[in-house]
C-alpha positions in Angstrom: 25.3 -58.0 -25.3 28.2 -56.4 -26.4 28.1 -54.3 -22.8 24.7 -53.1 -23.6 22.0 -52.5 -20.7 19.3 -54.8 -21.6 15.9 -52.8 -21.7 14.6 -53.1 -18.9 18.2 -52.2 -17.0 18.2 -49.4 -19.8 14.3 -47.9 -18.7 15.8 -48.0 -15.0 18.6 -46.0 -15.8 16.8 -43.9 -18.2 14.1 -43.1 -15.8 16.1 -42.7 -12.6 18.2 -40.0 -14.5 15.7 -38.5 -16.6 14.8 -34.4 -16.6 12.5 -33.6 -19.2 9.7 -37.0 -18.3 8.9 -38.7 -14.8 7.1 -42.0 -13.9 4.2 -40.6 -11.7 4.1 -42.9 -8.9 0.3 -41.5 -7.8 -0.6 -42.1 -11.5 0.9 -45.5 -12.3 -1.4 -46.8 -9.1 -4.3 -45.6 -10.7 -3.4 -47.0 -13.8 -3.2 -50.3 -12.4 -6.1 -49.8 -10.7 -8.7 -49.2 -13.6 -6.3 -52.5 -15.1 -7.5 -54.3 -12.5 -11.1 -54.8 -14.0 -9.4 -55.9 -17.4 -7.8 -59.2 -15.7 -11.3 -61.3 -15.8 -11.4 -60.8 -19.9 -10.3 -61.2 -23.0 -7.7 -58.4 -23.8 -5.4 -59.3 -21.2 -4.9 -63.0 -22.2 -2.1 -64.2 -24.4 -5.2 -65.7 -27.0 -6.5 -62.5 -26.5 -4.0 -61.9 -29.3 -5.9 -63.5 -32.3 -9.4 -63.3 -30.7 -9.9 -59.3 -30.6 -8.1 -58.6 -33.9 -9.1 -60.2 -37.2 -6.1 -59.9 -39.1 -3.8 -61.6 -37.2 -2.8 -65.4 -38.1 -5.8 -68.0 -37.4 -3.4 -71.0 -37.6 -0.4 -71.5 -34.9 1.9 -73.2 -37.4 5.6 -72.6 -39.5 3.6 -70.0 -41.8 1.9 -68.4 -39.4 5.3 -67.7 -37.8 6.9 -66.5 -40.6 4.2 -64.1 -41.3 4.8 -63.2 -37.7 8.5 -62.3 -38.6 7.9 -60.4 -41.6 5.4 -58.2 -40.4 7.8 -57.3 -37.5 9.9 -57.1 -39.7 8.5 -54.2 -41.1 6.5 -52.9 -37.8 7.9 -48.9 -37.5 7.3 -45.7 -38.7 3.3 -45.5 -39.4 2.2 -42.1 -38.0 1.0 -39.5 -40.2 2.4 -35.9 -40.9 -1.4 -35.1 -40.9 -4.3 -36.5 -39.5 -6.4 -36.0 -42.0 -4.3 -37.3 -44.6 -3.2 -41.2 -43.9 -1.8 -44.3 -45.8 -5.0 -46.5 -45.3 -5.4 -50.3 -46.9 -8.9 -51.2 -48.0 -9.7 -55.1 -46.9 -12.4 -57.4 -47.0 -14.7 -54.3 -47.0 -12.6 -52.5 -43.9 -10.6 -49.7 -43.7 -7.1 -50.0 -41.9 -5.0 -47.2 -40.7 -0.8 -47.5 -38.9 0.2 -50.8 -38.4 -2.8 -52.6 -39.5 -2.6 -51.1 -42.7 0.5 -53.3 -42.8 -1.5 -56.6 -42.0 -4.1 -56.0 -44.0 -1.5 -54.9 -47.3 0.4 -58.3 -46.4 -2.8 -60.1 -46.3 -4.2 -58.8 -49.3 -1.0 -59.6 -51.1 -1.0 -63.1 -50.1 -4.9 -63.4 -51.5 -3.9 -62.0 -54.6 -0.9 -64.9 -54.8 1.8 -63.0 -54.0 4.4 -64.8 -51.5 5.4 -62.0 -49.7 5.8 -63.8 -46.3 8.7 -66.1 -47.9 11.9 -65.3 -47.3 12.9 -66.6 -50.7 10.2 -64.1 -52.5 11.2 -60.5 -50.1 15.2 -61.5 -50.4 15.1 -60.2 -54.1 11.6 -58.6 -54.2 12.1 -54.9 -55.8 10.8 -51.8 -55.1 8.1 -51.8 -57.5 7.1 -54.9 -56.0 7.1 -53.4 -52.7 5.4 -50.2 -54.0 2.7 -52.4 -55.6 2.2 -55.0 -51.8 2.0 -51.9 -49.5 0.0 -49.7 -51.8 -2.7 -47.2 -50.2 -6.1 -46.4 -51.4 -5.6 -43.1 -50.6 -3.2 -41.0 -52.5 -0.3 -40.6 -48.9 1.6 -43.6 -49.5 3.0 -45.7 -46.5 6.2 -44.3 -44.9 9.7 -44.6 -45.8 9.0 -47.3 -48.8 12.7 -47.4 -49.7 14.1 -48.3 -46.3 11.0 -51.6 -46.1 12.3 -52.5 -49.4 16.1 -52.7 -48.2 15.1 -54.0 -45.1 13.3 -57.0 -46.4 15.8 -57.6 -49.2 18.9 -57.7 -46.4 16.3 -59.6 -43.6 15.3 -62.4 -46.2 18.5 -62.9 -47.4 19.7 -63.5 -43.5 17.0 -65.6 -43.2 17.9 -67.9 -45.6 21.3 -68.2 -44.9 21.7 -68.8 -41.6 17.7 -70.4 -40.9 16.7 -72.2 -43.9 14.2 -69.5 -44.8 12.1 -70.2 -42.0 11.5 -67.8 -38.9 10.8 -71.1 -37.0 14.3 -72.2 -37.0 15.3 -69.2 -35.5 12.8 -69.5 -32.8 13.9 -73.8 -32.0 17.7 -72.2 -31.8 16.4 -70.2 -28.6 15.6 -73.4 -26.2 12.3 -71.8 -25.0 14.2 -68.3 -24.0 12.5 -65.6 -24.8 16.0 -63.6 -23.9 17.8 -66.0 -26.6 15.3 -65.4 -28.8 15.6 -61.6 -28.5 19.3 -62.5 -28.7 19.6 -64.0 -31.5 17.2 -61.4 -33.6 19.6 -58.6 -32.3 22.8 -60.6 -33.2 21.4 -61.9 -36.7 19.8 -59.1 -38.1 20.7 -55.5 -38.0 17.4 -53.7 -38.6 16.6 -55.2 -35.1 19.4 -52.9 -33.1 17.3 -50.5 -31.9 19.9 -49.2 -29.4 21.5 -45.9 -28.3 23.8 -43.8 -26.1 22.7 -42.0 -22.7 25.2 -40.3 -20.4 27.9 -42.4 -21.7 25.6 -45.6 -21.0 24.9 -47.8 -23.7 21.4 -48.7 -23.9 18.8 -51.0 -25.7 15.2 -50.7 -26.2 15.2 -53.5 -28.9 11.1 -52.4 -29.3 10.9 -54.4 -33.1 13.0 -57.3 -31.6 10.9 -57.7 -28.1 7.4 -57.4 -30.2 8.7 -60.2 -32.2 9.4 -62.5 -29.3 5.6 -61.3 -28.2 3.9 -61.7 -30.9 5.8 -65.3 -31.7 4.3 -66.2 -27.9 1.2 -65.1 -28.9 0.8 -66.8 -32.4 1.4 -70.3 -30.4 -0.9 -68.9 -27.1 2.5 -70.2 -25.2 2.3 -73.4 -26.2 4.8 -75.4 -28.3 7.1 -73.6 -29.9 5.7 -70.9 -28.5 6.5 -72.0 -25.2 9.1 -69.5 -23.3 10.1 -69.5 -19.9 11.4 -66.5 -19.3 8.4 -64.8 -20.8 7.8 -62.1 -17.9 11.2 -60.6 -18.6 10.1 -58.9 -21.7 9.5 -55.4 -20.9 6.6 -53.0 -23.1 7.6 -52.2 -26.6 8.7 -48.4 -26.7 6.8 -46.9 -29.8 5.0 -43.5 -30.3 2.1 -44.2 -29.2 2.2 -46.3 -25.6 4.1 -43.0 -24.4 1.1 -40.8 -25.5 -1.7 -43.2 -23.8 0.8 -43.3 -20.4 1.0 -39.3 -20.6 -3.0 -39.3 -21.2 -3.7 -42.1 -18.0 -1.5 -39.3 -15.9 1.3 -42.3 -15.3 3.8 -40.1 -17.1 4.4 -36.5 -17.1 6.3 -34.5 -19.5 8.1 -31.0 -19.0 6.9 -28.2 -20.4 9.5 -27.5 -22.6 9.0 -30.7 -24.2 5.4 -30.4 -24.0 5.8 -27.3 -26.0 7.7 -29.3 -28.5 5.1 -32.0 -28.7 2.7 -29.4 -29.3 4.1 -27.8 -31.9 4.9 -31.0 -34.0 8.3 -31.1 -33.9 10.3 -34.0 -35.1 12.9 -35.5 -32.3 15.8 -37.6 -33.6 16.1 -41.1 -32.8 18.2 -41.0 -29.8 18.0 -37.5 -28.7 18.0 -37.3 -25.0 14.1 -36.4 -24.8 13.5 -39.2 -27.3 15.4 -41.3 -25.2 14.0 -40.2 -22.2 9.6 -40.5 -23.6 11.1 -44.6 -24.7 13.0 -45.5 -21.7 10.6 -44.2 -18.8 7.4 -45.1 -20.9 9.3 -48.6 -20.4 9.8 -48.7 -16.6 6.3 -46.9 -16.3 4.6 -50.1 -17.7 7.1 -52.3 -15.4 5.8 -50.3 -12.1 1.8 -50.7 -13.4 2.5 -54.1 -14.2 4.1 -55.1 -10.5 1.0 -53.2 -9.0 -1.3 -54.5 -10.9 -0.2 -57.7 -10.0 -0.1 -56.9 -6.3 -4.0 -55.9 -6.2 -4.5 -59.7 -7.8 -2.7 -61.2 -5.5 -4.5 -59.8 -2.8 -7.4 -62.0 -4.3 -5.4 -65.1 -4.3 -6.0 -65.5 -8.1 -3.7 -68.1 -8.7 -3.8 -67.1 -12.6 -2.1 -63.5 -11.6 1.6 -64.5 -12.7 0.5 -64.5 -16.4 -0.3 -60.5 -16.7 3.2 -59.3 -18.1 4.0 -56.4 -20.1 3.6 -57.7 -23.3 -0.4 -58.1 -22.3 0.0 -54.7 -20.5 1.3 -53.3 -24.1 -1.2 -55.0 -26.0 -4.3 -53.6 -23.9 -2.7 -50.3 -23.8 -2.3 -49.8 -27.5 -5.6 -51.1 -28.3 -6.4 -48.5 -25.7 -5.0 -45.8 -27.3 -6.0 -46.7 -30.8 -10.0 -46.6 -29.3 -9.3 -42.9 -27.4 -7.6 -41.5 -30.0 -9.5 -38.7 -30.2 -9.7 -38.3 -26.2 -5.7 -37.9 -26.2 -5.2 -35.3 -28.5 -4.6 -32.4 -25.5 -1.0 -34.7 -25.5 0.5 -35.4 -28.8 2.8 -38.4 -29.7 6.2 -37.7 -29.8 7.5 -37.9 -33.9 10.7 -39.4 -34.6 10.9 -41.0 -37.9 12.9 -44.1 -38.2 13.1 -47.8 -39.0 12.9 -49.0 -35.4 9.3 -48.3 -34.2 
């Protein structure tokens, strides 16, 4: 697009020219290896999806996909400046923290009436209205309120413009690619363009856009209009978090100058090299776990092997990381604040 690397060219180049991080080839095999027990179960199965977490969609229908879109819509920016002070959503007598806080706000808006998963409702919702959907039972309200509020009015007004209101439209346009899907989220709407410049290379990551196209597969378990191809090419979603659980497994390994900055909390800008550099090799990281991981199945003859892709890869890590979040506080997430992840 445009020139652009695609993200997975851009985590190749990224990682082959990268000083500050490195793919640890001895520690992605072990990674893969302790995978390798996770095949047989549940978390690293597209229906995996809405089994092991209770606030996603139950339903595989046109509202289930345009909660799907909103949510990703607004799916960035959740850590906290503190850990003991965080923007958490009491529901159904459960306490949700980072992104599920998000599910569980959208959720509890659309029990109290509120048709915040239309397009027609967030094109012109305010920012008191936004305030009031994403408001936290604790006194740190949810990040960067403003920029969710502009991002839903501009992405609903899109929506309905150019696909009828409906995320499902959008998803028929892409003839079961999940490329022209990706595509055609970059293209359409601009909070999606989660891209940057390294050494004179343009580059994508496209995390919000590729999570989308996930999440969409997974809503529809890969059936229907759910049903892409080209599936395997989408590579990990490069957030703040799936670099920390890498660093932990011993798959990546930072410098210590940028250790030191980890360490000491401070903020990197979105698309500073080292930011650049956590995001793109986290990426080819996962790609390199992924191809070993299916290696050590094939070995097996498991003719079931070819669907482990890094979008399950993504999903078992985070869970991961979210359940050892205490264990993986010798490396901290990297904190760059902005709309993208």
């Amino acid at each position: 697009m445009d020139g652009r690397l695609g993200p997975r060219e851009s985590a190749r180049l990224v990682a082959a020219r990268s000083r500050d991080v490195r793919v640890d080839a001895e520690g992605v095999r072990k990674v893969a290896k302790e995978l390798r027990a996770a095949v047989a179960g549940p978390a690293l199965r597209v229906d995996g999806w809405r089994a092991l977490h209770e606030l996603n969609p139950r339903a595989a229908d046109e509202e289930a996909a345009n909660w799907v879109f909103m949510v990703d819509t607004l799916n960035f920016s959740f850590w906290a400046e503190q850990d003991d002070r965080k923007c958490l959503v009491r529901y159904k007598g459960r306490e949700y923290s980072g992104y599920w806080a998000l599910c569980a706000a959208v959720n509890r808006a659309l029990d109290e009436g509120i048709p915040i998963t239309s397009a027609s409702y967030y094109a012109t919702v305010t920012l008191d209205q936004v305030r009031h959907v994403l408001r936290s039972d604790t006194d740190v309200p949810m990040p960067l309120i403003e920029e969710r509020h502009r991002i839903l009015n501009e992405t609903g007004k899109i929506l309905l413009e150019k696909f009828e209101g409906s995320f499902l439209n959008c998803v028929r346009k892409s003839g079961k690619s999940a490329q022209k899907l990706m595509d055609l989220v970059v293209e359409n709407f601009p909070s999606y363009r989660d891209v940057a410049e390294f050494e004179g290379e343009r580059i994508s990551f496209y995390k919000r856009a590729q999570i989308l196209v996930a999440d969409t597969w997974s809503v529809f378990e890969g059936k229907g209009d759910g049903s892409f191809e080209d599936i395997s090419t989408i590579t990990m979603f490069a957030d703040y978090r799936l670099p920390q659980v890498l660093a932990h497994l011993g798959a990546l390994k930072y410098s210590d100058e940028l250790m030191e900055k980890l360490r000491t909390g401070e903020e990197l800008s979105n698309g500073s090299r080292q930011e650049v550099e956590i995001r793109g090799c986290s990426v080819w990281c996962v790609e390199l776990i992924r191809d070993h991981l299916l290696e050590l199945i094939d070995k097996t003859g498991e003719k079931a092997s070819r669907e482990i892709n890094s979008i399950l890869l993504d999903y078992y890590l985070w869970d991961y990381a979210r359940d050892h979040r205490e264990d993986m506080k010798a490396i901290p997430f990297h904190r760059t604040r902005c709309i993208y992840y």
